[in-house]
C-alpha positions as YAML, in Angstrom:
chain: A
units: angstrom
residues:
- id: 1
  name: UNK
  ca: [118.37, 118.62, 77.29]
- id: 2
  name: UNK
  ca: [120.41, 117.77, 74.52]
- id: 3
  name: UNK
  ca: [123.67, 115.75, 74.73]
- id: 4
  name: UNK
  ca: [126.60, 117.89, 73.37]
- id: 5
  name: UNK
  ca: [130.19, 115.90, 73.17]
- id: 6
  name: UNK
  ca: [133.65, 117.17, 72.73]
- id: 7
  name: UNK
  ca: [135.64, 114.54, 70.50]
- id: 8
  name: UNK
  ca: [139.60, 114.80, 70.38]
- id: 9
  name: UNK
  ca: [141.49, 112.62, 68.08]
- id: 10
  name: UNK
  ca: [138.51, 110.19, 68.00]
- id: 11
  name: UNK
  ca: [137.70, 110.20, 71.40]
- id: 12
  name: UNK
  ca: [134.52, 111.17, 73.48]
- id: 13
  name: UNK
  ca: [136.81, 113.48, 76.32]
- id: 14
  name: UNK
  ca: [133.59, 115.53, 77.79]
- id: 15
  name: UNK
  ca: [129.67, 115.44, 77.90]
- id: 16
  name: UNK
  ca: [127.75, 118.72, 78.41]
- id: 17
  name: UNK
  ca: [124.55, 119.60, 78.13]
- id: 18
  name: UNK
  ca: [122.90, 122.04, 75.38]
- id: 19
  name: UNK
  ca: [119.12, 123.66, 75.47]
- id: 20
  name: UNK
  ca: [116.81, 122.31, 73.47]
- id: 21
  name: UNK
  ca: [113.66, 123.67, 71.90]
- id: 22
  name: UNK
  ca: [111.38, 121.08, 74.56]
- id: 23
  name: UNK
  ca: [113.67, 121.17, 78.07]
- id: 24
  name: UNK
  ca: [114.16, 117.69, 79.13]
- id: 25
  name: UNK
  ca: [114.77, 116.10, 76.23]
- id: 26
  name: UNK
  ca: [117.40, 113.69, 74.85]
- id: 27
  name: UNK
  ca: [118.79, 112.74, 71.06]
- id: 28
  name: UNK
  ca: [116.03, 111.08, 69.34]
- id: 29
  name: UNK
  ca: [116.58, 110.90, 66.31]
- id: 30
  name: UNK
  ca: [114.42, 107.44, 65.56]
- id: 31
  name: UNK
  ca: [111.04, 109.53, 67.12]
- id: 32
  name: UNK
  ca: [111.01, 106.46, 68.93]
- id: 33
  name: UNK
  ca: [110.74, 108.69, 72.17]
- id: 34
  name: UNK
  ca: [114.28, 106.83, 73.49]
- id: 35
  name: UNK
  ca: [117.26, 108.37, 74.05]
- id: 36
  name: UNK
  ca: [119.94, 107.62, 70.88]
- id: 37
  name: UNK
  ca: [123.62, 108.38, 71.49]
- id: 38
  name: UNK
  ca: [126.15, 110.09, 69.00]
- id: 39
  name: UNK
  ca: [130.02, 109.40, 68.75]
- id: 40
  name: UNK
  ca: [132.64, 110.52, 66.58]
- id: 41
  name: UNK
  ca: [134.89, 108.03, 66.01]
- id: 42
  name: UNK
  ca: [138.09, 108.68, 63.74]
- id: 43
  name: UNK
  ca: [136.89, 108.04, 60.28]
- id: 44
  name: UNK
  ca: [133.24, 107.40, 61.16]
- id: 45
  name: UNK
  ca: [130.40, 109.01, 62.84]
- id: 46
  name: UNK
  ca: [128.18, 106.44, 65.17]
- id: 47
  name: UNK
  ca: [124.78, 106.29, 66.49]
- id: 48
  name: UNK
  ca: [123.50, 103.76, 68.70]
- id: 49
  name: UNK
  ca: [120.01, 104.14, 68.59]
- id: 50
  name: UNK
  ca: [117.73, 103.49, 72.26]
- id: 51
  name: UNK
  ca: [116.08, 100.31, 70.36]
- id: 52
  name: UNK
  ca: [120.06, 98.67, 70.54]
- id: 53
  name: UNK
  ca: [120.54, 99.40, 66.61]
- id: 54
  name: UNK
  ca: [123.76, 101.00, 65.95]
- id: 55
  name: UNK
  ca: [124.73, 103.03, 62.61]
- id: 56
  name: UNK
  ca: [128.11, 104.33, 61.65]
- id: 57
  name: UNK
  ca: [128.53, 106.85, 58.54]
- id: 58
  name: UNK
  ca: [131.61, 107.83, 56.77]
- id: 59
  name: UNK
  ca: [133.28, 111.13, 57.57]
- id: 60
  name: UNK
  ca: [132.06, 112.98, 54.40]
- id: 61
  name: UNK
  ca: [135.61, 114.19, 53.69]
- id: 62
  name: UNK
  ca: [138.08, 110.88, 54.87]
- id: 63
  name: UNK
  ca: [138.59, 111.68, 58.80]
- id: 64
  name: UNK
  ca: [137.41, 113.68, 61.38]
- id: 65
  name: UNK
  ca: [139.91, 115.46, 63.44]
- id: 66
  name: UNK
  ca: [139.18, 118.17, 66.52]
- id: 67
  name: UNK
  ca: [135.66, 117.48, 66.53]
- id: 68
  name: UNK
  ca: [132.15, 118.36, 68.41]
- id: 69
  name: UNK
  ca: [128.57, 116.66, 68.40]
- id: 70
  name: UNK
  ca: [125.44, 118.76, 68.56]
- id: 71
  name: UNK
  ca: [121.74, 117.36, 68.18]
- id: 72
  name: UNK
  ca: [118.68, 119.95, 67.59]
- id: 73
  name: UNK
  ca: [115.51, 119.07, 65.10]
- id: 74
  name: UNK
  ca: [116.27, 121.68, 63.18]
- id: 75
  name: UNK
  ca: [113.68, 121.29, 60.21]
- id: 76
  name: UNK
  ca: [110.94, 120.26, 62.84]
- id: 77
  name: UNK
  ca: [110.14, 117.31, 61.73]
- id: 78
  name: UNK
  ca: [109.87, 115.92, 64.97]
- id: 79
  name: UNK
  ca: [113.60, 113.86, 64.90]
- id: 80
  name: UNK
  ca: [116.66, 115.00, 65.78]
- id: 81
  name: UNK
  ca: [119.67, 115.69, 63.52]
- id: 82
  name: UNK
  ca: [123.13, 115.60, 64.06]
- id: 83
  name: UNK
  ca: [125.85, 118.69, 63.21]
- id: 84
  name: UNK
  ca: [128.97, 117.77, 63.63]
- id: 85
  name: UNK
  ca: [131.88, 120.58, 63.53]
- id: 86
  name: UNK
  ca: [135.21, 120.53, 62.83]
- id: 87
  name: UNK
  ca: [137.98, 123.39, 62.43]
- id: 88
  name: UNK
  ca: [140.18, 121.90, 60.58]
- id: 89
  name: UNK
  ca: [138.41, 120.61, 58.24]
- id: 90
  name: UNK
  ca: [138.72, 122.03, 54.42]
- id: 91
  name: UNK
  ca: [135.47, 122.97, 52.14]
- id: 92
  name: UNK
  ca: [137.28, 121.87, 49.35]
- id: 93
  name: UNK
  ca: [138.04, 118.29, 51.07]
- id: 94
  name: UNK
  ca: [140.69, 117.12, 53.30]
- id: 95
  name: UNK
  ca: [142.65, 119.21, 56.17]
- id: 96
  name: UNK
  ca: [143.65, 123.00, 56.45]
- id: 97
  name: UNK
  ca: [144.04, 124.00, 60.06]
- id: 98
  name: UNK
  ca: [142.32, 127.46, 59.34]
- id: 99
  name: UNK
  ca: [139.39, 126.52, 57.46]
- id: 100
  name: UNK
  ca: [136.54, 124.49, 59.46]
- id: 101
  name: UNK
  ca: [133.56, 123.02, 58.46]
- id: 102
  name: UNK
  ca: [130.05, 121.79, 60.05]
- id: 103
  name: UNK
  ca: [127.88, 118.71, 58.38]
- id: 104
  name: UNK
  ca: [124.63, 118.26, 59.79]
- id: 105
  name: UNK
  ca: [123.05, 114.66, 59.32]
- id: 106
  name: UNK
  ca: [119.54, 114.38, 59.04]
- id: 107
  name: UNK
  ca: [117.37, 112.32, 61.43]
- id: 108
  name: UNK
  ca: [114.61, 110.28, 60.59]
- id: 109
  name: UNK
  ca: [113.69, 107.39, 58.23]
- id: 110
  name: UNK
  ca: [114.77, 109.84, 55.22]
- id: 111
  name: UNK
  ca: [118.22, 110.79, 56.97]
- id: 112
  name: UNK
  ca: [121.62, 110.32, 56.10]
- id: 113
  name: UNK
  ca: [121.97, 110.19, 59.90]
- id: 114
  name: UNK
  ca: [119.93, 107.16, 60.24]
- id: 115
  name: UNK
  ca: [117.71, 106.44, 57.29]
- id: 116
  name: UNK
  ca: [117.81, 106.02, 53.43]
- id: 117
  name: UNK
  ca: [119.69, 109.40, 52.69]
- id: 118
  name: UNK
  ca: [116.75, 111.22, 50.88]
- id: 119
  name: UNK
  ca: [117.66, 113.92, 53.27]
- id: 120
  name: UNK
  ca: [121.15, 114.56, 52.50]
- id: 121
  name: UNK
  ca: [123.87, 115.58, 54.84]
- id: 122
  name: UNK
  ca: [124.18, 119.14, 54.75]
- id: 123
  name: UNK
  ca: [127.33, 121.02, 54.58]
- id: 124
  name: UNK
  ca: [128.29, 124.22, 55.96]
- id: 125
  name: UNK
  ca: [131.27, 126.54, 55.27]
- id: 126
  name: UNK
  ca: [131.58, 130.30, 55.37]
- id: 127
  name: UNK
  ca: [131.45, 132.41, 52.58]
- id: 128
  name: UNK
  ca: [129.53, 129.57, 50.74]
- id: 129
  name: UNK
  ca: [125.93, 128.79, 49.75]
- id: 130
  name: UNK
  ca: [125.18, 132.32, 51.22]
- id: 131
  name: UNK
  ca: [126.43, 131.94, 55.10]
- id: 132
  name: UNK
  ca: [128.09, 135.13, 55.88]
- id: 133
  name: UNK
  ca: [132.12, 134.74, 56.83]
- id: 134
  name: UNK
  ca: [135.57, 134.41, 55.75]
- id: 135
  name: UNK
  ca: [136.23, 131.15, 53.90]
- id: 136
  name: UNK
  ca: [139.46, 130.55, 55.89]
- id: 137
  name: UNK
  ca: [141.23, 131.26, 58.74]
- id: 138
  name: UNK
  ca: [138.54, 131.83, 61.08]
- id: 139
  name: UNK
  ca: [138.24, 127.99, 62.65]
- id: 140
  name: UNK
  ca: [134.31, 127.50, 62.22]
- id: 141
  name: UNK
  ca: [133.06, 124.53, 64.00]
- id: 142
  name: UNK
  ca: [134.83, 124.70, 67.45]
- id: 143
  name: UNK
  ca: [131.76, 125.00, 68.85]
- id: 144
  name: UNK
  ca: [128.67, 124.37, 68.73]
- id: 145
  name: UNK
  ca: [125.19, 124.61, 70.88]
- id: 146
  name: UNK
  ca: [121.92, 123.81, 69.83]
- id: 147
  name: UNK
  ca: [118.58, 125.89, 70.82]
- id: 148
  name: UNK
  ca: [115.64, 127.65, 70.26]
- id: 149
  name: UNK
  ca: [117.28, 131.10, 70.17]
- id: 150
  name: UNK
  ca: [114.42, 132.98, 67.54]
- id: 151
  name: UNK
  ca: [111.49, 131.82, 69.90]
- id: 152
  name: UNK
  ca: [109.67, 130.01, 67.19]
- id: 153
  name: UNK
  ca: [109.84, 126.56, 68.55]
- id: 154
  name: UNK
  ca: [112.55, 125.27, 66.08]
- id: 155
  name: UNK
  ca: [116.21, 124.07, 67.26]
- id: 156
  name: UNK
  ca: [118.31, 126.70, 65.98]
- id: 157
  name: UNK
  ca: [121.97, 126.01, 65.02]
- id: 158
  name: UNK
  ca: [125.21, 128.25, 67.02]
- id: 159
  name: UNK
  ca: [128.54, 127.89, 65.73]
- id: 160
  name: UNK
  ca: [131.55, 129.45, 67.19]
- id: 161
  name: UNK
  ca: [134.39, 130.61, 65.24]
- id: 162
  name: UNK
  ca: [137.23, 131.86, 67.29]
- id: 163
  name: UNK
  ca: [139.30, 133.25, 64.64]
- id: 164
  name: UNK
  ca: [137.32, 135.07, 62.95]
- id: 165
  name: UNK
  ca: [137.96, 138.90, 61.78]
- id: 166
  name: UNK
  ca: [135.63, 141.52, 62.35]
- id: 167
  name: UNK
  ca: [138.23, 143.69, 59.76]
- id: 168
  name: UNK
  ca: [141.45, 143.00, 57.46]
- id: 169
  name: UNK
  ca: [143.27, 143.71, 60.94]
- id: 170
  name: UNK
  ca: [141.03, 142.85, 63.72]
- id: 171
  name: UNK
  ca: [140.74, 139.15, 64.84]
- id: 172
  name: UNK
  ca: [138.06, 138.89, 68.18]
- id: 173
  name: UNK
  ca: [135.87, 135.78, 67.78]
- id: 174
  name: UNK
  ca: [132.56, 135.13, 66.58]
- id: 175
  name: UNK
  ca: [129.39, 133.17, 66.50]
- id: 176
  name: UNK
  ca: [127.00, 132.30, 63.65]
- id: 177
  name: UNK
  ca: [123.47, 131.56, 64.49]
- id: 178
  name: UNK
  ca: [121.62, 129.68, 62.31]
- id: 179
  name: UNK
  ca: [117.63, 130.04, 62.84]
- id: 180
  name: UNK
  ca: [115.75, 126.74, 62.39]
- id: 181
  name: UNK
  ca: [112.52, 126.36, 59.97]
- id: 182
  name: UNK
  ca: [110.20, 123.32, 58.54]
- id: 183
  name: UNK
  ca: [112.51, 123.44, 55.54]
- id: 184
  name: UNK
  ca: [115.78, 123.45, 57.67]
- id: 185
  name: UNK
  ca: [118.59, 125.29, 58.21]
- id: 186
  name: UNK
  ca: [117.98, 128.94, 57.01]
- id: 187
  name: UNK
  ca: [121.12, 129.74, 55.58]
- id: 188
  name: UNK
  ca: [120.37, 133.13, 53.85]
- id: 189
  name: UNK
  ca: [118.97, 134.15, 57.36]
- id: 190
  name: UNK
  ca: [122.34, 133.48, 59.24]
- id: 191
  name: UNK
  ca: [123.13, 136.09, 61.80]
- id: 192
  name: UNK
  ca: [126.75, 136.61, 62.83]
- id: 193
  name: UNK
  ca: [127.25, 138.14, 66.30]
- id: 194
  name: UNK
  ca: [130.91, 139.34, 67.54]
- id: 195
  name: UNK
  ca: [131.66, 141.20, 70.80]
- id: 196
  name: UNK
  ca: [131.82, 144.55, 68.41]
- id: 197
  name: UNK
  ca: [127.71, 143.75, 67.72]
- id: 198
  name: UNK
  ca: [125.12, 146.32, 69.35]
- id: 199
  name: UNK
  ca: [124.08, 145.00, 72.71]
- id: 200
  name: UNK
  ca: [126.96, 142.65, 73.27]
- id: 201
  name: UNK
  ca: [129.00, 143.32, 76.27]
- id: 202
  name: UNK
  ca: [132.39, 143.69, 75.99]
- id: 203
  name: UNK
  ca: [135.47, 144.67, 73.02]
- id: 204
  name: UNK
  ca: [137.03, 142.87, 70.44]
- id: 205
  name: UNK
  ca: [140.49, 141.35, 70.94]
- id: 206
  name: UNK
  ca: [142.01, 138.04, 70.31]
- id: 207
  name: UNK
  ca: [140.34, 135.59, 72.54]
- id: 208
  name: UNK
  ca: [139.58, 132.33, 71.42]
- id: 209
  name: UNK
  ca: [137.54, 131.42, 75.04]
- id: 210
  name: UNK
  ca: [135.41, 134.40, 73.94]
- id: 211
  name: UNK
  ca: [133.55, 131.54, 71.12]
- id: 212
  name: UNK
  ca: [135.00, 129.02, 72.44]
- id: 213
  name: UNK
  ca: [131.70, 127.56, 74.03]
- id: 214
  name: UNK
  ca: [128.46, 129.20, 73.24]
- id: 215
  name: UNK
  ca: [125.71, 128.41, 75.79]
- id: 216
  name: UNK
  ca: [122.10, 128.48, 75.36]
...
C-alpha cells in the first residue's frame, strides 16, 4: 500500500491508502526497502527517508496551496516517486484558482525527489506537452491515486479534475489516467475518462465528489 496524504494550507489533515503495483508496500523511494514519508509543507515539499535522513525541496512555483501526495514507481526503476497535485496552481507560475497543476519528483539517487536532480521534476498541465484537457478551469490535481491500472506491472498515475467540461456547456468531472512505462510517465498515451465514457455508470452533471477521490 501506498501512503496517499491530503495537505490543506500546509498541513497533513488525512492519511489514506492508495494501490500499488506490489500490495503491501510503502514509499520507498531510497530502494532501501524502508518505509520513507512525504509532507507538504507550505513552501517546501519534505521527505524523511526510513534511514532518519530528511530532504525538503522548493515548491517549483513559490508555494503550495490545496495540495495532495501520491507515491507510485512510475518509470520502474524500482524507487518510488512523488506527484504532488495542486488545483490552484498556474502552468504559467504562481496562483489561478481554475488552473491546477501536478509535479512528480523522481525517486532514486538521480531524483529531484531525493538525489542529484538528473531526473528532473516533471510537470504536468492539461492541454500541454500532449496531455489531453482544457488548460483552465477544470481544477486538475484534486486528486490523485496511484496504481497499476494497464496490468503491466508499472504504477500508473490518476488525476481527478472536477471541473472539467466534457463540452463548451457541459461541466461533469473527470479523471486522467496516466499509464506507467520504463521511460515514465506516458503522456501521449493519457486516457481521459468522464461519466459520459462507454462503460462508465452513470450521467454527466456538476459534481465535484464524482473526481473528487479516485480509488484504485
Amino acid at each position: 500500500m501506498l501512503a496517499v496524504a491530503t495537505v490543506v494550507a500546509g498541513l497533513v489533515v488525512s492519511v489514506q491508502p492508495a494501490q500499488a503495483a506490489s500490495a503491501g508496500r510503502r514509499p520507498d523511494l531510497d530502494g532501501d526497502g524502508k518505509a520513507d514519508l512525504v509532507a507538504v509543507t507550505g513552501r517546501y515539499l519534505a521527505v524523511r527517508l526510513g534511514t532518519g535522513q530528511t530532504r525538503v525541496i522548493p515548491t517549483p512555483w513559490g508555494r503550495f496551496d490545496l495540495c495532495v501526495v501520491v507515491a507510485g514507481d512510475f518509470d520502474a526503476d524500482g524507487y518510488d516517486d512523488v506527484a504532488v497535485g495542486d488545483p490552484h496552481a498556474d502552468p504559467a507560475g504562481g496562483i489561478n484558482f481554475d488552473h491546477g497543476v501536478v509535479w512528480v519528483f523522481p525517486g532514486g539517487p538521480k531524483g529531484s525527489a531525493i538525489g542529484d536532480g538528473t531526473k528532473p521534476t516533471l510537470t504536468l498541465a492539461q492541454g500541454q506537452n500532449g496531455l489531453p484537457g482544457m488548460t483552465s478551469d477544470e481544477w486538475f490535481g484534486t486528486s490523485l491515486a496511484a496504481g497499476d491500472v494497464t496490468g503491466d506491472g508499472v504504477d500508473d498515475l490518476v488525476v481527478g479534475a472536477p471541473f472539467a467540461r466534457y463540452t463548451d456547456a457541459a461541466i461533469g468531472g473527470s479523471i486522467t489516467v496516466l499509464p506507467g512505462s520504463s521511460g515514465g510517465l506516458a503522456l501521449s498515451s493519457a486516457k481521459v475518462i468522464t461519466q459520459d465514457t462507454p462503460g462508465v455508470s452513470g450521467t454527466s452533471d456538476l459534481d465535484p465528489r464524482v473526481t473528487a477521490r479516485p480509488r484504485l
